[in-house]
N, C-alpha and C positions, 0 to 999 in steps of 0.2 A: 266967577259966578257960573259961566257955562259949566265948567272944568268941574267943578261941584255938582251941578247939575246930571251930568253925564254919569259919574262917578254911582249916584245919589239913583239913577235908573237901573245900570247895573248893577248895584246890591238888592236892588229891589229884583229882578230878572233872577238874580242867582238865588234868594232867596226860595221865591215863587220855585221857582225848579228843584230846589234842593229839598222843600216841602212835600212837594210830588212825590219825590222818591216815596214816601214814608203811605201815600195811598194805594190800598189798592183795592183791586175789583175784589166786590165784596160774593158777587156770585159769577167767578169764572168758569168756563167754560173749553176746553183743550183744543183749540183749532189744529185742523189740517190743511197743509197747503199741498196739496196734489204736483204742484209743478211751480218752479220758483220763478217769482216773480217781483222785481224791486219795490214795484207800489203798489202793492196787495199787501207782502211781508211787513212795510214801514205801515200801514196804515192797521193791518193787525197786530202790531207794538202798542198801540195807542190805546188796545183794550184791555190791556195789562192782564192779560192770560196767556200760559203756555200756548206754545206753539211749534208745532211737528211740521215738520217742512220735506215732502219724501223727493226723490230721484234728484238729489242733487248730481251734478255732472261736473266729474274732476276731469279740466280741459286740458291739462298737462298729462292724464292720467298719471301722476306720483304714487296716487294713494289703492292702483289697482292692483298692486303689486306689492303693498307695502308691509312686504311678513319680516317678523325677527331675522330669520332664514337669510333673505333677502340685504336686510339691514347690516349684518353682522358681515356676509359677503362684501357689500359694497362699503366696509366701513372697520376694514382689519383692526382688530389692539387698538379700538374705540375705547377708552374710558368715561364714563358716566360721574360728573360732577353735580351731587346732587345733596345740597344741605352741607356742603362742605364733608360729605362723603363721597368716597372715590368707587366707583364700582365698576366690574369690566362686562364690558357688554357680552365677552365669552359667556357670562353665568346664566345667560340666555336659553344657553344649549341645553342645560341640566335637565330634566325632565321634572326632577323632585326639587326646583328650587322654590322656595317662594319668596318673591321680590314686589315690591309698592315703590315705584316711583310716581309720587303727585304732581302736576303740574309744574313741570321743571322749562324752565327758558332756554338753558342752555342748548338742549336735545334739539328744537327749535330752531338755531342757530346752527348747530356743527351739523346738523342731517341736512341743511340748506334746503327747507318745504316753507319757510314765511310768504314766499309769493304764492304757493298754492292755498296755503292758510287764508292770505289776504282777498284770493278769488273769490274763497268762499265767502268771506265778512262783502263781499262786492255789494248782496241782496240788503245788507243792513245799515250801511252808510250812506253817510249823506253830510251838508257842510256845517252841522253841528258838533259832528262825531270827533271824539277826540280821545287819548287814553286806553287807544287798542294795544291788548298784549297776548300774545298769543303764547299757550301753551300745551306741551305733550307729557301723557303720560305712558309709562308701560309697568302690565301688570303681568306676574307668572305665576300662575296659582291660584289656591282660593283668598281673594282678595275681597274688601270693602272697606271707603274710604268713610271718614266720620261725619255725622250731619253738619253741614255746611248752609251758612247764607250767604245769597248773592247781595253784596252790599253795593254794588255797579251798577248803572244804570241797567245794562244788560249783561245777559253771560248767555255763551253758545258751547255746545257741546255734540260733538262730532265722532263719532265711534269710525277709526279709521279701519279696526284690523278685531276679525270676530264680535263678539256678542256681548252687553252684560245687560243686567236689572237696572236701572231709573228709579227711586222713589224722590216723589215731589210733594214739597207740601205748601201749602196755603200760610201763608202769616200768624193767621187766625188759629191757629193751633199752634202759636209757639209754646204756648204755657203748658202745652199738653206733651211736647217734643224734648225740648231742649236738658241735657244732661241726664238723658235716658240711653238707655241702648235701642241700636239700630231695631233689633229682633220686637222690641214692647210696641216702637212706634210707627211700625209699617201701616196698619189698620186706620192711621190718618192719611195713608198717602195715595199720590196718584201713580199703579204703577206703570212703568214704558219698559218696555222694549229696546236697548241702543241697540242697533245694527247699521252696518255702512249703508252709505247712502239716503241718508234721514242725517235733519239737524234738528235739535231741539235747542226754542230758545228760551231761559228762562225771566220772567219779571224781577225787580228789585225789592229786592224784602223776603224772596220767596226761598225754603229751605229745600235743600236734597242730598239723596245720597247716592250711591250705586256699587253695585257687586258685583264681581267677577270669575268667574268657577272655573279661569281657562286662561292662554294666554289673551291677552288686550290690548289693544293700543288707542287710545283717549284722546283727543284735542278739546283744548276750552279754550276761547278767545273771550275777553274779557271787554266792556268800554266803559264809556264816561259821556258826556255828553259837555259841552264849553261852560254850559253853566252848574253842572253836576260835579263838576272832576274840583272845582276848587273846594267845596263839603266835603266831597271823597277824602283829599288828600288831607285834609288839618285832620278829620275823623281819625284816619288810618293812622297819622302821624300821633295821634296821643294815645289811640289805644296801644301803640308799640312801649310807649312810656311805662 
């Protein structure tokens, strides 16, 4: 009977949480956080609006240095695994190439930056947090990735190396967005700025996209929360179905 009871609490718990995702602020507002701070950041999560977070400070300094240039040096006859395509990070060099790589784990991995990654998520965790995945992108050229929801409790986005566009958008205009081109539905959005040293975090449910006229290099760290991730994952797992 406890065993049930117990049981009978958290589905209710996961429930309640999982439901949340699906709210949000109906009149957001773009907060700034001038200087990072653990429980300012966590306590402005809770308002479910974007949130610009400037002079982040990479303590290992990784990321102050961290050019193609740089990359390709310290990382000879790199290969790039990416969708089960192979690509060499030589094509880097090219001036006239143009290359999209999205959100790749592996880069993540074989560049060994997850602890400086994970420094950054430092301001965002806490002992609910669960489901973190970090990842890199890099772009050459003119580049834009397709409108995207953040279906995770949270998503952070970190512009390591130059500059691109941000557009974000509210929920509330999905019906106005989705299965449009990027170009028709900017006029709903909010636009940002990436540049290093700024995080932006975004809310769940919330859509975006971003362009890049140059080379770039992207971070998004991804999470869940203990009682989000289990929604997460059945969701995730049947939409692949």
């Amino acid at each position: 009977m406890l065993l049930f009871l117990i049981i009978i609490i958290i589905l209710t718990i996961i429930f309640k949480y999982s439901y949340d995702l699906f709210q949000f602020n109906l009149n957001p507002d773009i907060q700034h956080i001038q200087n990072p701070n653990i429980h300012i950041i966590q306590d402005k999560i809770k308002d479910k609006s974007p949130i610009i977070i400037h002079n982040i400070i990479d303590d290992n300094n990784i990321f102050q240095n961290f050019t193609y240039e740089k990359i390709i040096n310290d990382n000879p006859g790199y290969i790039i695994n990416h969708n089960n395509k192979f690509i060499s990070l030589d094509t880097f060099k090219n001036k006239n190439s143009q290359i999209a790589i999205h959100m790749n784990q592996n880069l993540v991995n074989d560049l060994n930056i997850n602890n400086s990654l994970n420094n950054i998520f430092y301001y965002f965790n806490n002992n609910l947090i669960c489901n973190q995945k970090n990842y890199l992108s890099f772009f050459k050229g003119n580049n834009a990735i397709s409108l995207t929801q953040n279906k995770n409790y949270g998503l952070i986005l970190f512009q390591i190396y130059n500059n691109s566009t941000l557009y974000l958008f509210h929920p509330k205009h999905k019906n106005d967005i989705i299965n449009k081109e990027n170009k028709i539905i900017k006029k709903w959005a909010y636009k940002i700025n990436l540049k290093p040293n700024i995080i932006i975090h975004i809310p769940s449910q919330w859509y975006y996209f971003y362009e890049s006229n140059d080379s770039s290099i992207i971070s998004t760290i991804t999470y869940d929360t203990l009682f989000t991730f289990p929604f997460n994952s059945i969701n995730s797992h049947f939409s692949l179905l």
